[in-house]
C-alpha positions in Angstrom: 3.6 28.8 -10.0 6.9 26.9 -8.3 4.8 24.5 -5.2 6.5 25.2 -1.8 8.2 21.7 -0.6 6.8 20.3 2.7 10.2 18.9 3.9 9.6 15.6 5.7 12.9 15.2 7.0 12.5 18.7 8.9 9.2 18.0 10.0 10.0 14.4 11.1 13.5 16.1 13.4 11.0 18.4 14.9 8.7 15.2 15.8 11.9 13.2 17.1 13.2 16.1 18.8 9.5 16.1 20.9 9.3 12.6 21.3 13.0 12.8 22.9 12.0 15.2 25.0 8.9 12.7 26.4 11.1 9.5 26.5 13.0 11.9 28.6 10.3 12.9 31.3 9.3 9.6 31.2 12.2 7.8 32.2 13.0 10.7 35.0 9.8 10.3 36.1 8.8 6.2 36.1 12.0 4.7 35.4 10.4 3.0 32.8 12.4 3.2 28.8 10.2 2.3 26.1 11.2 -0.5 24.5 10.4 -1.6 20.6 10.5 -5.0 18.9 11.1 -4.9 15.0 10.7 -8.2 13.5 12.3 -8.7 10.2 11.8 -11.5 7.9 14.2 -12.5 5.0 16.6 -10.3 3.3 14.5 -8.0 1.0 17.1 -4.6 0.9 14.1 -2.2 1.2 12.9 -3.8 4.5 16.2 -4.1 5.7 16.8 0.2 5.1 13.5 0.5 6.7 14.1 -1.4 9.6 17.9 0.5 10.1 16.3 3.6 9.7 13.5 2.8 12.1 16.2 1.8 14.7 18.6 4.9 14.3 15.3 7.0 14.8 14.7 4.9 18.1 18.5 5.3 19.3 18.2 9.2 18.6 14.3 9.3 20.9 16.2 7.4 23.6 14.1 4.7 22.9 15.1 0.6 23.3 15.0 -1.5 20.0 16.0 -4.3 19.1 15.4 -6.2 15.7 14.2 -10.2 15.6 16.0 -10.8 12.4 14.0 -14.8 10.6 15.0 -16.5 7.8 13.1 -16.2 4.6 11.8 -19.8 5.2 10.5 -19.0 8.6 7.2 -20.9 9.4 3.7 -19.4 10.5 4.5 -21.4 14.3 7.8 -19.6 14.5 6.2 -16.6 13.7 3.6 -16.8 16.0 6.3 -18.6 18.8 8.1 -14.7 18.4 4.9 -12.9 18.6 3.3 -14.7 21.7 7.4 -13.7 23.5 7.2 -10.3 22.5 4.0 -10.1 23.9 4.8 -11.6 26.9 7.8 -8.9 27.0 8.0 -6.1 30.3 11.3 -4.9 28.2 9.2 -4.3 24.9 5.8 -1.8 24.6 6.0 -1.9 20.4 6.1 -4.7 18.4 6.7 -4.1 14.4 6.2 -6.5 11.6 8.2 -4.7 9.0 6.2 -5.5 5.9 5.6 -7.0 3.4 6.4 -10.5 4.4 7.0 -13.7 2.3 3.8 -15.5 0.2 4.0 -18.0 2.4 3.0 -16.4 5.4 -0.6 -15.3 6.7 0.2 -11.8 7.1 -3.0 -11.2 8.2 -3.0 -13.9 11.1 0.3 -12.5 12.2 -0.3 -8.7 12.6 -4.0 -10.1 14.5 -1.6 -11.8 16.9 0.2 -9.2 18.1 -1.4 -7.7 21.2 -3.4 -4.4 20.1 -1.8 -2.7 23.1 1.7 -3.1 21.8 0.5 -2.7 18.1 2.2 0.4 17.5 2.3 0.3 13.4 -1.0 0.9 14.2 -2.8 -2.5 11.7 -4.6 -4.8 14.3 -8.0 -4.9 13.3 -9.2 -3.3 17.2 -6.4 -0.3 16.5 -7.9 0.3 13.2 -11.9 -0.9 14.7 -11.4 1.6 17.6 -9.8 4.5 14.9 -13.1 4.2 12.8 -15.3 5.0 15.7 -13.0 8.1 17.1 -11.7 6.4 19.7 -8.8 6.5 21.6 -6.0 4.2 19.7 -3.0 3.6 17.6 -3.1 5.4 14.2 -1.2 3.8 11.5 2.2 5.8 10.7 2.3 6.6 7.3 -1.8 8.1 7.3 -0.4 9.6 10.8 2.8 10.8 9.1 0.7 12.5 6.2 -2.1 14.3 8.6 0.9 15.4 10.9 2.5 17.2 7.8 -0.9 18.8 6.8 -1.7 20.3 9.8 2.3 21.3 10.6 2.4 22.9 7.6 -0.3 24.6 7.7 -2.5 22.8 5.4 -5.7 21.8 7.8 -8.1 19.4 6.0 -11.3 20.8 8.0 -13.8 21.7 5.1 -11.4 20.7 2.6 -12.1 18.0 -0.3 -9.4 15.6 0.0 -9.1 13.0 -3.1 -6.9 10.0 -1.9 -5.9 7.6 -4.9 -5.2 3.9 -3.4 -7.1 1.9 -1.3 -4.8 -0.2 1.0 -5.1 -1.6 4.2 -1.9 0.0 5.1 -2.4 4.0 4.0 -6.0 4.6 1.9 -8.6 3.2 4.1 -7.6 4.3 7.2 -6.2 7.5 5.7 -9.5 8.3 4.9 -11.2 7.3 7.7 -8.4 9.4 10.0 -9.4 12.5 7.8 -13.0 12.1 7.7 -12.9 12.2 12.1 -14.6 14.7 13.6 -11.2 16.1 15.2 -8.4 17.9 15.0 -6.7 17.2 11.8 -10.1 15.8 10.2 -13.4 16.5 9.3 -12.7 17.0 5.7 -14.8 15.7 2.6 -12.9 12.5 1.4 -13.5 10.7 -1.8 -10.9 7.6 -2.2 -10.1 6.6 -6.1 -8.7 3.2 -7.8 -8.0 1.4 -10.5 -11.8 0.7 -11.0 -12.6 4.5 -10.4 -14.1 6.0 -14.0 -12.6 9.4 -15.7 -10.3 9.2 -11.9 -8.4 12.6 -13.8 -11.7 14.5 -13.1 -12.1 13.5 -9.9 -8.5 13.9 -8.7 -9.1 17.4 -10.5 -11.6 18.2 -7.7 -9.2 18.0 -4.9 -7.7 20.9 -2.5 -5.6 17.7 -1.2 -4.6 15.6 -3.7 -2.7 12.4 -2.0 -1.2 9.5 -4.0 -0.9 6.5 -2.8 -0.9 3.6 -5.7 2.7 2.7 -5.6 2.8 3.2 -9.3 5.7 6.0 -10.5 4.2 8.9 -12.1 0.5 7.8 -12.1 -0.3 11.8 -11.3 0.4 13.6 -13.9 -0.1 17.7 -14.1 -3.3 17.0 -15.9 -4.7 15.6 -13.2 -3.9 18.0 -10.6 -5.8 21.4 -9.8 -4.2 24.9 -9.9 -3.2 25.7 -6.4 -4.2 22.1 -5.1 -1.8 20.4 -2.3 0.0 17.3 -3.6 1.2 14.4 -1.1 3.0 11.6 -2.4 2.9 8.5 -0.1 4.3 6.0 -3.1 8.1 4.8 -2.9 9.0 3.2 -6.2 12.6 2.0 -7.3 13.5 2.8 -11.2 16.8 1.8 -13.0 19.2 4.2 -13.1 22.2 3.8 -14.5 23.9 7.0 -13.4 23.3 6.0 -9.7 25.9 4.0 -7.8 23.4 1.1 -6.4 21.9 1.4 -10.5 18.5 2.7 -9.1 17.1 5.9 -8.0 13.5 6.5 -5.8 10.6 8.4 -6.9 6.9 8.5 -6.0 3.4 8.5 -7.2 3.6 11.8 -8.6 5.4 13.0 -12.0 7.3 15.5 -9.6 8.4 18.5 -11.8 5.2 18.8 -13.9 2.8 18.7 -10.8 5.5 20.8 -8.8 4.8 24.1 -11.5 1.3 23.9 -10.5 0.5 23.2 -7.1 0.7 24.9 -4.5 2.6 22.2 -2.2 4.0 19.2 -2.9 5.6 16.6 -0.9 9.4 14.9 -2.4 10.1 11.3 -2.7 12.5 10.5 -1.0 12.2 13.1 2.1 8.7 13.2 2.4 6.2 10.7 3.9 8.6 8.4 4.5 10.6 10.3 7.4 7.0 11.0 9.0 6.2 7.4 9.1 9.2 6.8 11.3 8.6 9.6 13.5 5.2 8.4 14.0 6.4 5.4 15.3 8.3 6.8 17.9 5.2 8.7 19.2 3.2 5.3 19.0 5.8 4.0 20.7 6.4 6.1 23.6 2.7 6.3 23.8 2.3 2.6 24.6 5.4 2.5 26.9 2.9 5.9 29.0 0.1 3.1 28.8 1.9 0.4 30.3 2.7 2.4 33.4 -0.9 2.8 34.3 -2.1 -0.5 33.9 
């Protein structure tokens, strides 16, 4: 068995391309542009590519962004000074905490400030409160990102047992709770594994959707994977690599080539997840800037 590759990168055009298409209407049709607010903090290289990336997408949608760039020694009151503007802001309907952010800031407090109508990443504790019940609200982009290329690929998860390995805040808890929904793009039987899960190969064995999500390189190996199961890799991990000009390379969660020759799908890392994330928060985005006109 060769898996078919779920291209993220094509997937994530067609998204942009849509979105683009919305800003489009929207502007003709309000005069309103919707406007996002990335804050960066410090000079960590991944966050900076994120956040670059994140704006090109944004130029491409027609979309407005601009990025607060801090110091690594920026205080919890500056933070919160930038938040409370960007709050206050007509020009801005997103606001982005590119994460993770220094030790010595309460990333928790921050993301809680932002206001849950402009929290477009998806994190505040109402987005994520108002998720859990099936309401109407911001879904986080990377568990967006990874339903989106499920159902566009056509993978549904309805009836299927999904076996999610991590259990962050940012993608395995709401992950599961997105798939679980009785909706579109849910009602699926979700079990979520980690590192205090017991014999976790015969549980990940059980999946029809195997998704990965540890941030550990090549935790899934074939072993652990079913014949014909579909394989999503949400982890991003650098590795030395001397061959490479910068001296690393990225690869994911998943022991690619192995797990490739026996699933049915798998995801790549880089050009999977990671381009859905983004597109996701252009939809979140222009979502919130739709919002703002009715209010």
């Amino acid at each position: 068995m060769s898996a078919r590759i779920l291209n993220g990168n094509e997937l994530a055009a067609d998204l942009r391309s849509e979105s683009a298409w919305d800003v489009a209407e929207l502007f003709a049709d309000t005069g309103v542009r919707p406007g996002l607010a990335a804050v960066l903090v410090g000079d960590d290289p991944a966050s900076s590519v994120y956040v670059r990336n994140k704006r090109r997408a944004c130029d491409e949608a027609g979309i407005f962004s601009e990025t607060f760039h801090l110091p690594t020694g920026a205080t919890q009151q500056e933070m919160t000074t930038l938040i409370n503007e960007l709050n206050a802001s007509r020009a801005f309907h997103g606001i982005l905490v590119q994460l993770p952010l220094p030790d010595h800031l309460d990333e928790a407090s921050i993301i809680e400030r932002i206001d849950p109508r402009k929290d477009v990443d998806g994190l505040h504790p109402v987005s994520q409160g108002r998720m859990l019940q099936g309401q109407p609200s911001f879904l986080p982009c990377t568990p967006a990102g990874v339903q989106q290329v499920l159902l566009r690929s056509g993978y549904d998860p309805a009836g299927q047992h999904v076996v999610i390995v991590g259990r962050s805040n940012i993608v395995g808890k709401p992950l599961a709770a997105l798939l679980m929904q009785r909706s579109p793009g849910g009602n699926a039987t979700v079990t979520v594994c980690h590192t205090r899960t017991r014999d976790l190969p015969d549980i990940t064995r059980q999946a029809d959707i195997l998704i990965a999500a540890m941030g550990v390189p090549r935790a899934i190996g074939a072993e652990m994977v079913r014949p014909g199961a579909v394989v999503i890799d949400v982890g991003i991990n650098r590795v030395e690599d001397a061959s490479r000009r910068r001296g690393y390379r990225l690869i994911g969660d998943i022991d690619f080539d192995p797990v490739a020759a026996k699933a049915e799908a798998i995801t790549p890392v880089p050009g999977g997840i990671g381009p859905m994330t983004v597109a996701m928060l252009i939809s979140n985005t222009l979502h919130a800037a739709r919002r703002a006109t009715t209010e």
